[in-house]
NUDREN-40056 format. One record per residue: z, y, x of N, C-alpha, C in turn. Coordinates in steps of 0.1 Angstrom, whole numbers, plus 5000, padded with zeros to 4 digits. Layout:
ZYXZYXZYX ...
END
This chain:
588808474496587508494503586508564494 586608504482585408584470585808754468 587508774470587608874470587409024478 587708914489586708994506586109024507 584908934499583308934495582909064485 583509054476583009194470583509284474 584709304475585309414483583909484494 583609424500582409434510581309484502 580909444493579509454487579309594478 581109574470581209664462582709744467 582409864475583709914477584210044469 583510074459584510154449585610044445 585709924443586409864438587709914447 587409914459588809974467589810104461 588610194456588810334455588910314445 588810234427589410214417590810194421 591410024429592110004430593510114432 593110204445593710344448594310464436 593010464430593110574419593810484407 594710434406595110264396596610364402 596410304411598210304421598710434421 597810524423597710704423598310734411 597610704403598010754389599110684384 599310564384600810504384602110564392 601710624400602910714408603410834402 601810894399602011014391602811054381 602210924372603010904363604410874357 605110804370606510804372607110924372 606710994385607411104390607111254376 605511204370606111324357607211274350 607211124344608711084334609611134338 609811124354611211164363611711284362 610311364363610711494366610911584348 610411484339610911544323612311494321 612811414324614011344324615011434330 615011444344615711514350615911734341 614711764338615011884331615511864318 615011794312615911754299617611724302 617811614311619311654312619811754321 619411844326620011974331619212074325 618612094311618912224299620012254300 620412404303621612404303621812464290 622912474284623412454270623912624266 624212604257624312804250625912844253 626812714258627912794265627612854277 627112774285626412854298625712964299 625212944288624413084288625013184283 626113184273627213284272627513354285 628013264295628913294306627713384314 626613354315625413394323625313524319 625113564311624713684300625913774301 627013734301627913844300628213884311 627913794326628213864338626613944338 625913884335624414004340624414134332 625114144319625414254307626214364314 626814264321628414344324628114384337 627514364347626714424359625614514356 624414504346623814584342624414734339 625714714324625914844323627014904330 627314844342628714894352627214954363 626114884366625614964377624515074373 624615074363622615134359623615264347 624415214341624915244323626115354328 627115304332628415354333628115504345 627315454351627315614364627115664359 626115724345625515844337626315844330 627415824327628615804319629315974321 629716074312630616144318632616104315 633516104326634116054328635416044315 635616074307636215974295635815904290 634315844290633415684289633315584297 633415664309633615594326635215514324 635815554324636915464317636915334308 636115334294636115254289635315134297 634115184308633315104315634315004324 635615034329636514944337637114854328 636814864310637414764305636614624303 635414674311634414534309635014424321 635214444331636214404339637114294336 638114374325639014254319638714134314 639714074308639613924301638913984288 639914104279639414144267638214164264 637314284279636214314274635314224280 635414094287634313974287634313844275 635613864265635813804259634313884250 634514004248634114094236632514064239 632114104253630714114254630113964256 631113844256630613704254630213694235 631213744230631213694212629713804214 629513914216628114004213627113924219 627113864228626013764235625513644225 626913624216626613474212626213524199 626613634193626013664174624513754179 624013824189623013794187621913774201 621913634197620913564208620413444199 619113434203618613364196617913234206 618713124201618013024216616812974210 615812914218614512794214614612724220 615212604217615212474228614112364227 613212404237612512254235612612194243 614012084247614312004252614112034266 612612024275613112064286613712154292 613912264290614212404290614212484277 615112564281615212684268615312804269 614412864259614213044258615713084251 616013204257617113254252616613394247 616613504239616613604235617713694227 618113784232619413864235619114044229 619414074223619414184219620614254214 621014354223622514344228622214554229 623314584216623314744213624814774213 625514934221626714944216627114974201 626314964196626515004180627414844173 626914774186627214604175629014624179 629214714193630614684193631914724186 631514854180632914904169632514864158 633114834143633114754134632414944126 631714864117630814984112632215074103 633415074099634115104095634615204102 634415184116635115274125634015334135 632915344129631815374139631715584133 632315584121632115744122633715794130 634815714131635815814140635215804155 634715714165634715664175633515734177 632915774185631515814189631115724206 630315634205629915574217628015634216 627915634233626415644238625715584233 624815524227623515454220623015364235 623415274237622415214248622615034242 620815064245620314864239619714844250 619614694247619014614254618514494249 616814464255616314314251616214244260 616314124262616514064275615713924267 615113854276614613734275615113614289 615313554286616113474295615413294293 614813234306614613084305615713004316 616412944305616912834312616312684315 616712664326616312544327616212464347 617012324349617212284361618712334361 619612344352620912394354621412554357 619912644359619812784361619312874348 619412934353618913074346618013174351 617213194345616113334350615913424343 616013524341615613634333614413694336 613413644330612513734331611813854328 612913894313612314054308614114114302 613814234307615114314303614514424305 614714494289614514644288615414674281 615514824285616214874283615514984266 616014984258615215024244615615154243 614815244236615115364235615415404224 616715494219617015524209616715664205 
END
């Protein structure tokens, strides 16, 4: 009854009570919602696999058509097992992850210079084409938000 009584007298106490319970909810659902992106960071195998299909679409749609056609050739070997093996190991020596737990920055800087071994880079002659890519994972996905193309 004494409680009815003020309630009555003094009704912020209501709207304390509210903003109590409000922010108690709030607060769950942020722990929830850090919890939940912390365990679905997806991890730097994934992002191997991510990177080398977007690499390997990039220079088959944008890269290979300005190609003249005895390099257009080499472009159907990205296709294979060999050349996704190849452009996975170039994804993974240079990318550089930042993981802060919820999500992670990936950064990718990805040249054909990195693909023949410098030993054989004066018999072989390849096109000069790089790339920087910035990439955030996070929720089990991937985004890319910046990909340029660098000029040599």
């Amino acid at each position: 009854m004494v409680q009815h009584y003020l309630l009555n007298i003094f009704p912020f106490l209501v709207i304390m009570k509210n903003l109590r319970v409000a922010a108690y909810l709030t607060g769950m659902v942020l722990v929830g919602l850090g919890v939940a992106m912390a365990v679905t960071n997806p991890g730097e195998a994934a992002y191997k696999d991510y990177a080398a299909r977007r690499l390997t679409q990039q220079l088959q749609e944008k890269e290979c058509v300005k190609l003249d056609a005895s390099y257009r050739d080499l472009c159907k070997l990205l296709d294979r097992e060999q050349g996704q093996t190849l452009i996975r190991r170039l994804v993974e020596t240079n990318t550089e992850r930042q993981n802060y737990l919820l999500l992670s920055v990936y950064k990718t800087n990805f040249s054909t210079s990195d693909i023949l071994p410098s030993f054989l880079s004066g018999l072989f002659s390849l096109p000069k084409i790089s790339y920087q890519t910035e990439t955030v994972g996070l929720f089990s996905q991937f985004l890319t938000y910046r990909a340029e193309k660098q000029q040599s």
